[in-house]
KETIDO-383786 format. One line per field, with one value per residue (C-alpha): x negated, y, z negated; residue number from 0; residue in three letters. Coordinates in nm, 4 decimals, m for minus. Example, Ala and Ser with C-alpha at 12.3 -4.5 7.8 and 13.67 -1.06 7.14 Angstrom:
BEGIN
X: (m1.2300:m1.3670)
Y: (m0.4500:m0.1060)
Z: (m0.7800:m0.7140)
num: (0:1)
residu: (Ala:Ser)
END
This chain:
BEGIN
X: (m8.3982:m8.5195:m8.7293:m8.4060:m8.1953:m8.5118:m8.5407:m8.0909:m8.1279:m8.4434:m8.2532:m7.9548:m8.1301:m8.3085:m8.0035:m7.8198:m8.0902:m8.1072:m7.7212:m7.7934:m8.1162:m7.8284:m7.5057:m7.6137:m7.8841:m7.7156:m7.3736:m7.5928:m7.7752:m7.3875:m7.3070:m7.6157:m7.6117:m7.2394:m7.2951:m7.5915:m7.3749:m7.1379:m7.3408:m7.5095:m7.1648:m7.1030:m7.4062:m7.3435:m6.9717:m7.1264:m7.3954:m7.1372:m6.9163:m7.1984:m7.3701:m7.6734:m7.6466)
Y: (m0.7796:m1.0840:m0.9241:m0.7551:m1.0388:m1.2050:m0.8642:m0.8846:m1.2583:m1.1618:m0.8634:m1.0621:m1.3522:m1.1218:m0.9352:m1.2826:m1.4268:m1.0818:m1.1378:m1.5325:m1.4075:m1.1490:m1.3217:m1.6881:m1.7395:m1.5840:m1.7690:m2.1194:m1.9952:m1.9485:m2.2838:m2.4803:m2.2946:m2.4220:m2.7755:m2.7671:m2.6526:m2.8913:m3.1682:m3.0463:m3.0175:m3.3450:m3.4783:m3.3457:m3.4901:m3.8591:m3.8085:m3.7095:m4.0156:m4.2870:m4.0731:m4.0047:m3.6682)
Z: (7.9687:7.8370:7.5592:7.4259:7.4059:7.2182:6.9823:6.9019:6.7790:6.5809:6.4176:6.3805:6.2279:5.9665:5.8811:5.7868:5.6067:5.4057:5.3203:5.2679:5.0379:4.8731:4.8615:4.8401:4.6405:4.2975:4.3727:4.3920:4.0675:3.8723:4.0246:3.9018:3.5517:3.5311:3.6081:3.3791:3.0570:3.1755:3.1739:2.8110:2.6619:2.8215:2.6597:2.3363:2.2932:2.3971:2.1566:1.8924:1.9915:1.9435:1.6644:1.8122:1.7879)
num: (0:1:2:3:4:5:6:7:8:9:10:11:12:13:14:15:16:17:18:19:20:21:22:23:24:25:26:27:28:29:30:31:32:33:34:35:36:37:38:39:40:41:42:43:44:45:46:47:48:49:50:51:52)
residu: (Unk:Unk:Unk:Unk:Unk:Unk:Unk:Unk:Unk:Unk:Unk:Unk:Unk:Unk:Unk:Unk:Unk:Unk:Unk:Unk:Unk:Unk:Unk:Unk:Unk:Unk:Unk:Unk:Unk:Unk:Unk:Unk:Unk:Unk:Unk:Unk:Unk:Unk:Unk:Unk:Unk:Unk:Unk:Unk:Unk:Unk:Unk:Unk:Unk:Unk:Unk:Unk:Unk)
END
């Protein structure tokens, strides 16, 4: 009885970390890629203000 309980939450924690591995880990990629252009084009209009550029 035990074992099977033990054997669920095993399944169940490999099926979410497959959907976390799936689901997750592109959507923080697009969100880190997007606040890295944003802080280039950022950048770029200081640099442009002061003339540094």
């Amino acid at each position: 009885m035990v074992e099977n309980i033990i054997i669920t939450v095993f399944e169940i924690g490999v099926s979410v970390i497959l959907l976390f591995k799936k689901f997750l880990i592109p959507f923080l990629r697009k969100y880190v890629e997007k606040k890295r252009k944003k802080q280039i084009l950022l950048f770029v209009l200081k640099s442009k203000e002061t003339g540094d550029f």
